[in-house]
Each structure stands twice: as structure tokens, then as C-alpha cells.
N, C-alpha and C positions, 0 to 999 in steps of 0.2 A: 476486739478479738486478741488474745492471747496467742502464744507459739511456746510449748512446753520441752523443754531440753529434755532429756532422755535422764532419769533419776541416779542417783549415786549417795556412797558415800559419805560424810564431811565432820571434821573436826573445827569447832568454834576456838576463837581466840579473844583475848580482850584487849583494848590497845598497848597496854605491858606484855603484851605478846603471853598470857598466862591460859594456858588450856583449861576451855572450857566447858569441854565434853565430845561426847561423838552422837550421831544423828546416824542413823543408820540406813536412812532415806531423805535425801534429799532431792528439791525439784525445783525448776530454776523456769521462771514464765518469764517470757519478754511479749510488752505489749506494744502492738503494733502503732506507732505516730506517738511514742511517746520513748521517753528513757527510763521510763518507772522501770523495774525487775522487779517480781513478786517470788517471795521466796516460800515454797513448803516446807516445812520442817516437819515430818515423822520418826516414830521412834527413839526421839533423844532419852540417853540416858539421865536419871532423874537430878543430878547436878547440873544440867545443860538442861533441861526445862526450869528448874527456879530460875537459872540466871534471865533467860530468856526472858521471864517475866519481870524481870526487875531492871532490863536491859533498853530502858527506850532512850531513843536517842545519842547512844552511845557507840562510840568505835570501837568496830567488826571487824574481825578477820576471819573468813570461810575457808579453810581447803580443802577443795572436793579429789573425793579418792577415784576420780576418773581416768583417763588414759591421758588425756591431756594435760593433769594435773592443775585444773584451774583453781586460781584465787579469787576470791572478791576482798575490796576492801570499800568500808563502805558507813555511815553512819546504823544504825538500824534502828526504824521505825513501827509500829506496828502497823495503824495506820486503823485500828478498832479502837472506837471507844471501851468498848468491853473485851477488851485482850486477855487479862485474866483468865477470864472465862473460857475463851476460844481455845487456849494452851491449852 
């Protein structure tokens, strides 16, 4: 079972801290008994979906435009064999 944060937000970065795009939805699952985060991404502008797609394994930076102002930092993974597709 999942536990879904309340959506927002977020601008992507790449480890050269180089702006990646905005997502105009985002949604942040944390699964229970484990430390995996699943992240939704809708909406992204179409510069911030190619990266995405070309983006595996690579260091991430999220800032969500929420109240709290969180960041993740983080490798990103897809974790589909057919990711491509899925974006």
C-alpha cells in the first residue's frame, strides 16, 4: 500500500543544477515498509518530458512549489522496462 502526498507543483534540475522544466503536477507516493518514493509526473512541459526520457539513472533535483517548499535529491530511476512508452 502506497500513501499519496497531496500534489503540487515542481521544477526539475540536473546535477549541474541546469533547469529542466516545470511539471505542473506533481505527486509523491511513499510506500509503506519500504523507502522506495514513487514519483508522478504530469503535465511536464515538452523540454522536461524528453529529458525525462533520457534521464535514467541520473542525478535529480525536484523542487516542489508547495508550502513547505520541499526538495528531493535523488538518483532517478524509472523502474519500466518500457518507459519510453509510459511518458
Amino acid at each position: 500500500m502506497s500513501v499519496a502526498v497531496e500534489p503540487c507543483g515542481a521544477r526539475f534540475f540536473d546535477k549541474g543544477r541546469q533547469d529542466l522544466g516545470r511539471a505542473v503536477r506533481l505527486t509523491t507516493r511513499h510506500r509503506s515498509g519500504s523507502t522506495l518514493t514513487v514519483f508522478d509526473v504530469a503535465g511536464a512541459e515538452p523540454a522536461l518530458a524528453r529529458a525525462l526520457v533520457l534521464f535514467d539513472r541520473g542525478r535529480l533535483r525536484i523542487h516542489c512549489e508547495d508550502a513547505a517548499r520541499t526538495c528531493y535529491v535523488f538518483r532517478w530511476a524509472s523502474g519500466y522496462e518500457s518507459g519510453i512508452r509510459l511518458r
